[in-house]
PQR file with spaces between the fields and no chain letter, atoms N, CA, C, O and H, PARSE charges and radii, in Angstrom:
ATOM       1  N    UNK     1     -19.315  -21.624   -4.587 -0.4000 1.5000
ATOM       2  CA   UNK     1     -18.523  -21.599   -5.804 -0.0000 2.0000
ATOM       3  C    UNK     1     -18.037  -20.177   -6.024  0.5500 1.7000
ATOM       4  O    UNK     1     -18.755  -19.225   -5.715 -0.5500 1.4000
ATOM       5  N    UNK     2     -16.820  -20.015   -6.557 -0.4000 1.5000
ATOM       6  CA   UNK     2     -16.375  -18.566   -6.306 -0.0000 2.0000
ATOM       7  C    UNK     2     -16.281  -18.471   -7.880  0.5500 1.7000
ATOM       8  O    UNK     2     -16.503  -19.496   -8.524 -0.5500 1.4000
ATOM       9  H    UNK     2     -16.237  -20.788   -6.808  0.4000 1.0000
ATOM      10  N    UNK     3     -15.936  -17.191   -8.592 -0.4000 1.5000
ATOM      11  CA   UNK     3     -15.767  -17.126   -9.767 -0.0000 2.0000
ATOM      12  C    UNK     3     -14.781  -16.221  -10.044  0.5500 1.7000
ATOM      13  O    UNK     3     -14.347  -15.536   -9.118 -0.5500 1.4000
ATOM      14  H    UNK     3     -15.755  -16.359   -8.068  0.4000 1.0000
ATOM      15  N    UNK     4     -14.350  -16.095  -11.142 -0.4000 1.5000
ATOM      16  CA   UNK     4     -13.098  -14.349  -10.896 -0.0000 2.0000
ATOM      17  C    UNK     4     -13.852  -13.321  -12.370  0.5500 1.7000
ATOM      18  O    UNK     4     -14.459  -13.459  -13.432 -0.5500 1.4000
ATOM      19  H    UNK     4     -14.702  -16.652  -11.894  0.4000 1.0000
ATOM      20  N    UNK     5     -13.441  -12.597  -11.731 -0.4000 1.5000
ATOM      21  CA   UNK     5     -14.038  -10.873  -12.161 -0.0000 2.0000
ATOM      22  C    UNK     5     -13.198  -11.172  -13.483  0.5500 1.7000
ATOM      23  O    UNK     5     -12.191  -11.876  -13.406 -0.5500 1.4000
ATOM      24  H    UNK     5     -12.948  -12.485  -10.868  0.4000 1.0000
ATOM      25  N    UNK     6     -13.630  -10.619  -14.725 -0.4000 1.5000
ATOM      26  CA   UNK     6     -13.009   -9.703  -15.905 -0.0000 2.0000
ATOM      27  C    UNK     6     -12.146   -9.284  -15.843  0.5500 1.7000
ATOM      28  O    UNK     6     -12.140   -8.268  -15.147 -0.5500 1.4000
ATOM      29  H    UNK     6     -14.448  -10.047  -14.787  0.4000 1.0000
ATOM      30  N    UNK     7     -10.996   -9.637  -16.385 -0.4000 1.5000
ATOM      31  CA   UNK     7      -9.559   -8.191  -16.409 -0.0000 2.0000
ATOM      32  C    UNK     7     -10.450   -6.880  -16.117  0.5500 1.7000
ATOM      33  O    UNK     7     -11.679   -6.866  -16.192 -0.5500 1.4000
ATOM      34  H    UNK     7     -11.000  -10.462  -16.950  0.4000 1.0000
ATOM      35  N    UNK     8      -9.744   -5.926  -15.817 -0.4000 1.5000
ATOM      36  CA   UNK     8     -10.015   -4.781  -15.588 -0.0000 2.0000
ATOM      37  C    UNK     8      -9.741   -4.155  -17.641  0.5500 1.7000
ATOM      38  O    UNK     8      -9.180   -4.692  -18.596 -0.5500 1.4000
ATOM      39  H    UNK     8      -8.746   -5.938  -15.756  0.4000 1.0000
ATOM      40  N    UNK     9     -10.382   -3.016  -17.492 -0.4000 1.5000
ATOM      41  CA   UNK     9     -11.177   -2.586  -19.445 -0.0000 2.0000
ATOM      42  C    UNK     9      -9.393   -2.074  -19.353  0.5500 1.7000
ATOM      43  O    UNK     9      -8.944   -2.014  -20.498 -0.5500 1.4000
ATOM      44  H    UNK     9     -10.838   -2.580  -16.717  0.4000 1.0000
ATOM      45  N    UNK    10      -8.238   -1.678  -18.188 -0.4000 1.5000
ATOM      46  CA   UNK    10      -7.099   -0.994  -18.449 -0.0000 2.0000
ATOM      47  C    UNK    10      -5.988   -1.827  -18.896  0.5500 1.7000
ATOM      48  O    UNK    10      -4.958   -1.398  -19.416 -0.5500 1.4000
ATOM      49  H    UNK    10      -8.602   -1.727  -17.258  0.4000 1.0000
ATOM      50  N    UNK    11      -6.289   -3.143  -18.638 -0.4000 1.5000
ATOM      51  CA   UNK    11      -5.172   -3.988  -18.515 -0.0000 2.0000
ATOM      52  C    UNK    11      -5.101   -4.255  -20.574  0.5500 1.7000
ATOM      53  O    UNK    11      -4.060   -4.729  -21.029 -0.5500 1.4000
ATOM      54  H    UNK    11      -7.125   -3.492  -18.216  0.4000 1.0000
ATOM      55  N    UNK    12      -6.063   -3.959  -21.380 -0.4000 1.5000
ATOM      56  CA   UNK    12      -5.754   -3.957  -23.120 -0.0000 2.0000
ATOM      57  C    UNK    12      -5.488   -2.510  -23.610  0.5500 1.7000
ATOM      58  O    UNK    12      -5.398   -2.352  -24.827 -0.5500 1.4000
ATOM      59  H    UNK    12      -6.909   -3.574  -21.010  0.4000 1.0000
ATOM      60  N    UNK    13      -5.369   -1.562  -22.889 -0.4000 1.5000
ATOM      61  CA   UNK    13      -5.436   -0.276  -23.196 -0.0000 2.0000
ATOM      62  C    UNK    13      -4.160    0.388  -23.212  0.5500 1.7000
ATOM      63  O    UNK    13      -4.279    1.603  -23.058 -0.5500 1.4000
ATOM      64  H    UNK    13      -5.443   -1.690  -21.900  0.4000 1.0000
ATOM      65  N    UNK    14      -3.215    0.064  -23.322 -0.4000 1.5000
ATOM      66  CA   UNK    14      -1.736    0.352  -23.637 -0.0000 2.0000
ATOM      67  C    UNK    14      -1.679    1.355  -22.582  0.5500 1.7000
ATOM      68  O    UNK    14      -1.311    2.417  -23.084 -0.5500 1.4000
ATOM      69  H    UNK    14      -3.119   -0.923  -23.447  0.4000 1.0000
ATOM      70  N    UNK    15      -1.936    1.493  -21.040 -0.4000 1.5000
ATOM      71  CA   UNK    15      -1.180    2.689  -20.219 -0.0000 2.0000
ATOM      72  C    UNK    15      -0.149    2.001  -19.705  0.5500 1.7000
ATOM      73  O    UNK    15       0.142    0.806  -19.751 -0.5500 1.4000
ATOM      74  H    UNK    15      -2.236    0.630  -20.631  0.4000 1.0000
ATOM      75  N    UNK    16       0.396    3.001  -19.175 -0.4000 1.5000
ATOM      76  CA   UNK    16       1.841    2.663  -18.995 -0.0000 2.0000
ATOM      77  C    UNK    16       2.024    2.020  -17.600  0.5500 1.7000
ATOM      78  O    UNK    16       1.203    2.378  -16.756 -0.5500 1.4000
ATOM      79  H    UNK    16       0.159    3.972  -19.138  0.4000 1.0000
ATOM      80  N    UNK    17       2.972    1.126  -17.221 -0.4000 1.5000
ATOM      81  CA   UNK    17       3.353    0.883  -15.401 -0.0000 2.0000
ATOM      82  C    UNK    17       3.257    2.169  -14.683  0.5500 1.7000
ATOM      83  O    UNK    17       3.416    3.182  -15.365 -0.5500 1.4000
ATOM      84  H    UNK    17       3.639    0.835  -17.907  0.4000 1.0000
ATOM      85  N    UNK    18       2.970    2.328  -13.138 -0.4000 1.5000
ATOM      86  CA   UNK    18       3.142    3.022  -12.611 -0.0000 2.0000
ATOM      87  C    UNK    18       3.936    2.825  -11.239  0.5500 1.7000
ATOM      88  O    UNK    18       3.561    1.997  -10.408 -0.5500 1.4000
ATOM      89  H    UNK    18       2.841    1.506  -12.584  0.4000 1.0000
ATOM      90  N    UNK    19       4.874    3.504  -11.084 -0.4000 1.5000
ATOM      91  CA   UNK    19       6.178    2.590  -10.253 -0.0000 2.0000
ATOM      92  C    UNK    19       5.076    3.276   -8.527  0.5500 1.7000
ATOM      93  O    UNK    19       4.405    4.306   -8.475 -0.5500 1.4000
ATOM      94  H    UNK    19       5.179    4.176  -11.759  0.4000 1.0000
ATOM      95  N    UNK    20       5.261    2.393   -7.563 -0.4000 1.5000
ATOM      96  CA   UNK    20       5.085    3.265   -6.404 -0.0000 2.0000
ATOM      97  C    UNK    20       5.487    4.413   -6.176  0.5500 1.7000
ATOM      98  O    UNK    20       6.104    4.829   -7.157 -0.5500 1.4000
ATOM      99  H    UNK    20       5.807    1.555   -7.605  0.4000 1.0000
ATOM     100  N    UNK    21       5.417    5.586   -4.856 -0.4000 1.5000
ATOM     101  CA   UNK    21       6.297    6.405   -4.425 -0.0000 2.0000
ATOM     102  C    UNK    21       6.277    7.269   -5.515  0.5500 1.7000
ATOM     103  O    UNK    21       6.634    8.366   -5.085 -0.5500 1.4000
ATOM     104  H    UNK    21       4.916    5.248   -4.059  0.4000 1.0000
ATOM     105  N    UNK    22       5.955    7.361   -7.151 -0.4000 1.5000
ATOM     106  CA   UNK    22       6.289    8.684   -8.067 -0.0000 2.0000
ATOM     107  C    UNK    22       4.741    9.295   -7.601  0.5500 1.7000
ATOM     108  O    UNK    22       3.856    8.901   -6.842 -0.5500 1.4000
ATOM     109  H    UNK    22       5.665    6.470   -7.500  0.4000 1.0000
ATOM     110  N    UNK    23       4.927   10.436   -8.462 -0.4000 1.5000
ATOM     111  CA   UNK    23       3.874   11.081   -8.619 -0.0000 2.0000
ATOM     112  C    UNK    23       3.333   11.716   -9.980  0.5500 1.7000
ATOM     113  O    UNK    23       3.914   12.646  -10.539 -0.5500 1.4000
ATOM     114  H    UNK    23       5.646   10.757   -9.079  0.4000 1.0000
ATOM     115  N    UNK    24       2.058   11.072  -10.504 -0.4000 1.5000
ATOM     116  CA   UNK    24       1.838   11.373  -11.413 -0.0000 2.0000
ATOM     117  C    UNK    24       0.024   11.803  -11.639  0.5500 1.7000
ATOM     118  O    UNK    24      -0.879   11.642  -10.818 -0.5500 1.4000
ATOM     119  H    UNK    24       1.585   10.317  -10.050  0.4000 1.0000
ATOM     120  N    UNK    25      -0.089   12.579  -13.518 -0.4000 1.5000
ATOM     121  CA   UNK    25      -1.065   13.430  -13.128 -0.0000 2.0000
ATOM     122  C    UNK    25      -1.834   12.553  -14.112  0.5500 1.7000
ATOM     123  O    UNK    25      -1.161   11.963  -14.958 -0.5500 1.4000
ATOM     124  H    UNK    25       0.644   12.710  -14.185  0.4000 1.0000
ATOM     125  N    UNK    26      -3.106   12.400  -14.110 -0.4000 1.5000
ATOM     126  CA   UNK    26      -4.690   11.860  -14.977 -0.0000 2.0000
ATOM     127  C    UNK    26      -5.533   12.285  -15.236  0.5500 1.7000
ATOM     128  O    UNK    26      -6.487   12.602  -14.525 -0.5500 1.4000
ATOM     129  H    UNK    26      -3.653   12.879  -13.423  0.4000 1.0000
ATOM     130  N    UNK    27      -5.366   12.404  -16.441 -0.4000 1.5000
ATOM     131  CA   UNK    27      -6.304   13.371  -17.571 -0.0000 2.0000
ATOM     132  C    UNK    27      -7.377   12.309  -18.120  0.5500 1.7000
ATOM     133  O    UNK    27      -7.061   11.236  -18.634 -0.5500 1.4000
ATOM     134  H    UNK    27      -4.591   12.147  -17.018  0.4000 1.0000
ATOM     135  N    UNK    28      -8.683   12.760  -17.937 -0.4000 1.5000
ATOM     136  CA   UNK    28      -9.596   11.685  -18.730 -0.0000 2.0000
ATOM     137  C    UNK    28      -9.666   10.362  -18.283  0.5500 1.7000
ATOM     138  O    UNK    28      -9.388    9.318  -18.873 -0.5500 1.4000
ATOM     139  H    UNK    28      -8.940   13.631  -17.519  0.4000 1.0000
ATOM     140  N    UNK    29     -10.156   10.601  -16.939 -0.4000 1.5000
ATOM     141  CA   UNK    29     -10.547    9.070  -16.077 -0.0000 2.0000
ATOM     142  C    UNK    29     -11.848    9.461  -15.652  0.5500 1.7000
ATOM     143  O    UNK    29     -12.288   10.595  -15.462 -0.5500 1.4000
ATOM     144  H    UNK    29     -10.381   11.449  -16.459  0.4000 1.0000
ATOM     145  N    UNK    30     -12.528    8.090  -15.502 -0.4000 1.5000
ATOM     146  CA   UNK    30     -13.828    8.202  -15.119 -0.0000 2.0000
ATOM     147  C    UNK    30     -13.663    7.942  -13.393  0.5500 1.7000
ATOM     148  O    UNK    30     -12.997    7.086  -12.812 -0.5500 1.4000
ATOM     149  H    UNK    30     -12.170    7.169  -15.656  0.4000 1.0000
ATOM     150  N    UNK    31     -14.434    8.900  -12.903 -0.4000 1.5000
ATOM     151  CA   UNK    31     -14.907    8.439  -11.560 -0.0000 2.0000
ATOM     152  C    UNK    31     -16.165    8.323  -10.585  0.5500 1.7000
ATOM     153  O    UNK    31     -16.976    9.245  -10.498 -0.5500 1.4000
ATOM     154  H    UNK    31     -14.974    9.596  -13.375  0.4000 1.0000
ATOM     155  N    UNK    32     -16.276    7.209   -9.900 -0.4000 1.5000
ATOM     156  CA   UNK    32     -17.277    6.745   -9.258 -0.0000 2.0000
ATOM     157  C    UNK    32     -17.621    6.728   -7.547  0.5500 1.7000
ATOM     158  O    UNK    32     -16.669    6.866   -6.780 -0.5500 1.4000
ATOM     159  H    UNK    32     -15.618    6.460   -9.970  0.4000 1.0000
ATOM     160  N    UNK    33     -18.895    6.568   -7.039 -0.4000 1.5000
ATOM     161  CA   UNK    33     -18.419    6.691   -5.399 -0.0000 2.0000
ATOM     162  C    UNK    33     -19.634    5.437   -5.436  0.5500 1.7000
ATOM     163  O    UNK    33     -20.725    5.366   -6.002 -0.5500 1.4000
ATOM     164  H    UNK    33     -19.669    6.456   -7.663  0.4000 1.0000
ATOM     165  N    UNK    34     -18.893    4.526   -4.567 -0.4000 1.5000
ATOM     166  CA   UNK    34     -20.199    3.847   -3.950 -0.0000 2.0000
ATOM     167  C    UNK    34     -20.134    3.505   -2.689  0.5500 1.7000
ATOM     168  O    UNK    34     -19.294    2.710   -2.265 -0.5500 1.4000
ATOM     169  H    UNK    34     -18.007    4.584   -4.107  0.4000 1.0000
ATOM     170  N    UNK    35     -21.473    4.367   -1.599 -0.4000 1.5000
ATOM     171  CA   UNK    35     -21.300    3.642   -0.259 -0.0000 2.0000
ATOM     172  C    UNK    35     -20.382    4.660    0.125  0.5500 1.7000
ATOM     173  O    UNK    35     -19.493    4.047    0.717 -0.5500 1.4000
ATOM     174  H    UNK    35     -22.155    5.012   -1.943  0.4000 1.0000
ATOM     175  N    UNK    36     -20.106    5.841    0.119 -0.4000 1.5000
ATOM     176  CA   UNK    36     -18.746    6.367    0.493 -0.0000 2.0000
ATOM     177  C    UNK    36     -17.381    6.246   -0.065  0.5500 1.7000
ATOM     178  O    UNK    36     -16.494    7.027    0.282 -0.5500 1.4000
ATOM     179  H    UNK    36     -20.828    6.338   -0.363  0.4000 1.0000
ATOM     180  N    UNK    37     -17.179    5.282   -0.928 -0.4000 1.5000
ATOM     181  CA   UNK    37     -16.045    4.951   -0.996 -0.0000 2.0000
ATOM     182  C    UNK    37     -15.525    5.073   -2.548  0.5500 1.7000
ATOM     183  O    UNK    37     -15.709    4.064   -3.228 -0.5500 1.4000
ATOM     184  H    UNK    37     -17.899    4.648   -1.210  0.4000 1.0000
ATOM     185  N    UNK    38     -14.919    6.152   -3.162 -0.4000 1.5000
ATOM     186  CA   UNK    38     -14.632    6.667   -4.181 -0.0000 2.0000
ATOM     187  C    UNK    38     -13.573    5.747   -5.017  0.5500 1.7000
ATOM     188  O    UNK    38     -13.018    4.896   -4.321 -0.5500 1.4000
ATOM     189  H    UNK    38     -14.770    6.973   -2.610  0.4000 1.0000
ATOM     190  N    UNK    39     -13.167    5.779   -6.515 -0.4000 1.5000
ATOM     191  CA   UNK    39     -12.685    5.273   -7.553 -0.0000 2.0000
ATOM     192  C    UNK    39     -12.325    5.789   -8.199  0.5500 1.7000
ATOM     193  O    UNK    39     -12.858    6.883   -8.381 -0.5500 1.4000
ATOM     194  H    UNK    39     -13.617    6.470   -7.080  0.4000 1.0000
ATOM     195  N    UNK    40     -11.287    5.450   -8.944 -0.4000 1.5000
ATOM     196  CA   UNK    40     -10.979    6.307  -10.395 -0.0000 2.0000
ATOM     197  C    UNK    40     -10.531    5.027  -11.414  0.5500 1.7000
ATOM     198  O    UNK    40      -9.774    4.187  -10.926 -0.5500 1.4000
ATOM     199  H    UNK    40     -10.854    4.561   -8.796  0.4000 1.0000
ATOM     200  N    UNK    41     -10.982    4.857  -12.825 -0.4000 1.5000
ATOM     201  CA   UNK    41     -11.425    4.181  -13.465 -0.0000 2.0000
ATOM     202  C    UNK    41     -10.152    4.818  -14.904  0.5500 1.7000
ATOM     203  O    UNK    41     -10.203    5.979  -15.311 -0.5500 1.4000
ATOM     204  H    UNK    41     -11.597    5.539  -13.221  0.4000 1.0000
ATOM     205  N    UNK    42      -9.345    3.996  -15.337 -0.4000 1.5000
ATOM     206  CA   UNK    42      -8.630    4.248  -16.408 -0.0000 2.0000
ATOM     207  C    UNK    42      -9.407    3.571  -17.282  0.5500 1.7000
ATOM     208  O    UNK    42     -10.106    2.586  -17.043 -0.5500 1.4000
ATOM     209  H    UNK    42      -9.304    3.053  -15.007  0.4000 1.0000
ATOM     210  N    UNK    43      -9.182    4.412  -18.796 -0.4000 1.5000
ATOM     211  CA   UNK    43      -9.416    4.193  -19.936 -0.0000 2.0000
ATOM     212  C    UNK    43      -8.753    4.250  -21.122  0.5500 1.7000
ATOM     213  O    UNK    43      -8.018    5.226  -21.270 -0.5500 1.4000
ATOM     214  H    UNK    43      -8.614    5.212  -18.991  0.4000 1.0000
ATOM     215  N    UNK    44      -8.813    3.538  -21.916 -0.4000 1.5000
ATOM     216  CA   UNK    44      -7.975    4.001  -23.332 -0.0000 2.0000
ATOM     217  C    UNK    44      -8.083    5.521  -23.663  0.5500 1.7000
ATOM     218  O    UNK    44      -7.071    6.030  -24.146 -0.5500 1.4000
ATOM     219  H    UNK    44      -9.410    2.744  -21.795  0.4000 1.0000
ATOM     220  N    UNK    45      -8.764    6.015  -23.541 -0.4000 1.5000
ATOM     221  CA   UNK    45      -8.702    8.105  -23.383 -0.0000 2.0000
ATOM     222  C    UNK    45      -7.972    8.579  -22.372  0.5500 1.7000
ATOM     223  O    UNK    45      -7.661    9.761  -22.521 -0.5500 1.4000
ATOM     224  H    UNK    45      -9.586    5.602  -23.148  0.4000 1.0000
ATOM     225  N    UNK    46      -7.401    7.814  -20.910 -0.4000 1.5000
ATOM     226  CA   UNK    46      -6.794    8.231  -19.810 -0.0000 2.0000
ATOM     227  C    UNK    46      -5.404    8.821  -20.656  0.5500 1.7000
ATOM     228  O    UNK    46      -4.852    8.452  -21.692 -0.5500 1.4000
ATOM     229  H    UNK    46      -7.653    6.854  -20.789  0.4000 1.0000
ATOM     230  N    UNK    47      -5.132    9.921  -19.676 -0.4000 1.5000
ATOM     231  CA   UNK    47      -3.458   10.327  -20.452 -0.0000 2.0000
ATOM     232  C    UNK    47      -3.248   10.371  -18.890  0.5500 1.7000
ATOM     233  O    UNK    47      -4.116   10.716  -18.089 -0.5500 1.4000
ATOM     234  H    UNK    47      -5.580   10.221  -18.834  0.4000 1.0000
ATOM     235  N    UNK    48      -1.307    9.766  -18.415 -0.4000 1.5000
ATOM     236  CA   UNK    48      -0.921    9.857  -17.922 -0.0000 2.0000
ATOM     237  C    UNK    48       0.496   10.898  -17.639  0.5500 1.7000
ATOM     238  O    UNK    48       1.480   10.608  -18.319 -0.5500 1.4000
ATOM     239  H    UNK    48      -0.602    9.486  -19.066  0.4000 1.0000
ATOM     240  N    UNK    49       0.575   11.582  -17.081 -0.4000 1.5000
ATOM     241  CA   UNK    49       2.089   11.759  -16.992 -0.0000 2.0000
ATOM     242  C    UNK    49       2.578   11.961  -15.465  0.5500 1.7000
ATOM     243  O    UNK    49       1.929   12.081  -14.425 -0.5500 1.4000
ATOM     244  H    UNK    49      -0.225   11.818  -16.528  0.4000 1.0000
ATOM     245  N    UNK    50       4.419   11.950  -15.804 -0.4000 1.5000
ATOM     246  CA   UNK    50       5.030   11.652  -14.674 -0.0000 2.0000
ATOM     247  C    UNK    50       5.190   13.380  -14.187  0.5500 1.7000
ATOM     248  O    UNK    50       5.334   14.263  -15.033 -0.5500 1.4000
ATOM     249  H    UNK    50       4.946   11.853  -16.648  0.4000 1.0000
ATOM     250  N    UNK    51       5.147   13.602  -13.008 -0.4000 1.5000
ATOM     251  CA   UNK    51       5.684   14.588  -12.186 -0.0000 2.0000
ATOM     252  C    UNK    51       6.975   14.575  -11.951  0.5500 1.7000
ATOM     253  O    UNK    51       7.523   13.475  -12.022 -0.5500 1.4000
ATOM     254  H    UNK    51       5.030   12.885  -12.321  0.4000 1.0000
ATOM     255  N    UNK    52       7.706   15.627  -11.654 -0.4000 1.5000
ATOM     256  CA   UNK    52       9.301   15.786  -11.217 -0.0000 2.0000
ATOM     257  C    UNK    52       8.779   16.752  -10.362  0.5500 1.7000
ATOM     258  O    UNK    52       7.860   17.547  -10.557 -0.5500 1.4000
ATOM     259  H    UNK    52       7.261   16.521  -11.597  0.4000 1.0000
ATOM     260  N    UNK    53       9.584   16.554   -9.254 -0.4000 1.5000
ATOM     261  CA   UNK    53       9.505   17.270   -7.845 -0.0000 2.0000
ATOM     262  C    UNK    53       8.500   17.135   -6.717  0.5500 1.7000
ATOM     263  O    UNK    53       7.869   16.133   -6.380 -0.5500 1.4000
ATOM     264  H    UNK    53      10.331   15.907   -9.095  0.4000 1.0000
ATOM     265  N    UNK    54       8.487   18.457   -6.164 -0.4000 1.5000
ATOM     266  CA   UNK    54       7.315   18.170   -4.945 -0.0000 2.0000
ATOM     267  C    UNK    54       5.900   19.063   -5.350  0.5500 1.7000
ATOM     268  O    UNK    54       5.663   20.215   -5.711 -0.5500 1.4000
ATOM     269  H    UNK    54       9.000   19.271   -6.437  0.4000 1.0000
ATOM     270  N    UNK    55       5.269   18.073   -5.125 -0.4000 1.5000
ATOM     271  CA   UNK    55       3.434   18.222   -5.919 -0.0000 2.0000
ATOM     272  C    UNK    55       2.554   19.163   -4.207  0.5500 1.7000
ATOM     273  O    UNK    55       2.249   18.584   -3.165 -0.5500 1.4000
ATOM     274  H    UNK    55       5.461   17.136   -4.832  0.4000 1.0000
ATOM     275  N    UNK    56       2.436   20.178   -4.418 -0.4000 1.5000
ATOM     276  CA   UNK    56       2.042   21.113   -2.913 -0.0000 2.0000
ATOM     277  C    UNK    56       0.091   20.119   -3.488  0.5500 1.7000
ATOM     278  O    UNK    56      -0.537   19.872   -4.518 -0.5500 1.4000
ATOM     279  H    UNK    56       2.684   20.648   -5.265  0.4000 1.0000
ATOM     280  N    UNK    57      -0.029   19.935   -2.118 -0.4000 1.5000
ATOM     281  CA   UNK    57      -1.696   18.670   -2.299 -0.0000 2.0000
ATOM     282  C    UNK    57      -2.512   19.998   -1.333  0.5500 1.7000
ATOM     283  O    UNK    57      -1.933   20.713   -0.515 -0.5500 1.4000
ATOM     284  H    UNK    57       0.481   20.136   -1.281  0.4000 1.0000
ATOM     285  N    UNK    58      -3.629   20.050   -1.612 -0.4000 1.5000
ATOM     286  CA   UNK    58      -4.537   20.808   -0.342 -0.0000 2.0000
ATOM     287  C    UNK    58      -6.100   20.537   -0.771  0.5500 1.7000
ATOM     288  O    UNK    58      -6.650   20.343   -1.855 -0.5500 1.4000
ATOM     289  H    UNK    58      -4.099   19.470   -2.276  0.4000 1.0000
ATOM     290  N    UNK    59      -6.649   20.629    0.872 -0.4000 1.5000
ATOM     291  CA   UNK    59      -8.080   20.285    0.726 -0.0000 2.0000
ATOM     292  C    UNK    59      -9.264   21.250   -0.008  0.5500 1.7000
ATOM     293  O    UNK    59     -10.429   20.857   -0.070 -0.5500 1.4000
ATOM     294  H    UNK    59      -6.202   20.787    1.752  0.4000 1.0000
């Protein structure tokens, strides 16, 4: 018997769409690792915004 998961806590929290391909920045997200394999968790405290231009990324 299979069951389905909970909306996700982001989907009542008024953030905004996020189109593919932009680039944008997140203020006030929770994050998690399990097993190696990392998350980032929106919240009604998440602030989003959009980037214009090219974002320089480094390790």
């Amino acid at each position: 018997m299979r069951t389905s998961a909970p909306p996700p806590s982001w989907v009542n929290s008024d953030l905004p769409d996020l189109e593919e391909g932009e680039t944008y920045r997140f203020e006030s997200v929770v994050t998690d690792e399990y097993e190696g394999r990392y998350s980032v968790k929106l919240t009604s405290e998440t602030e989003i915004e959009q980037l214009n231009g090219v974002v320089a990324v480094t390790k």
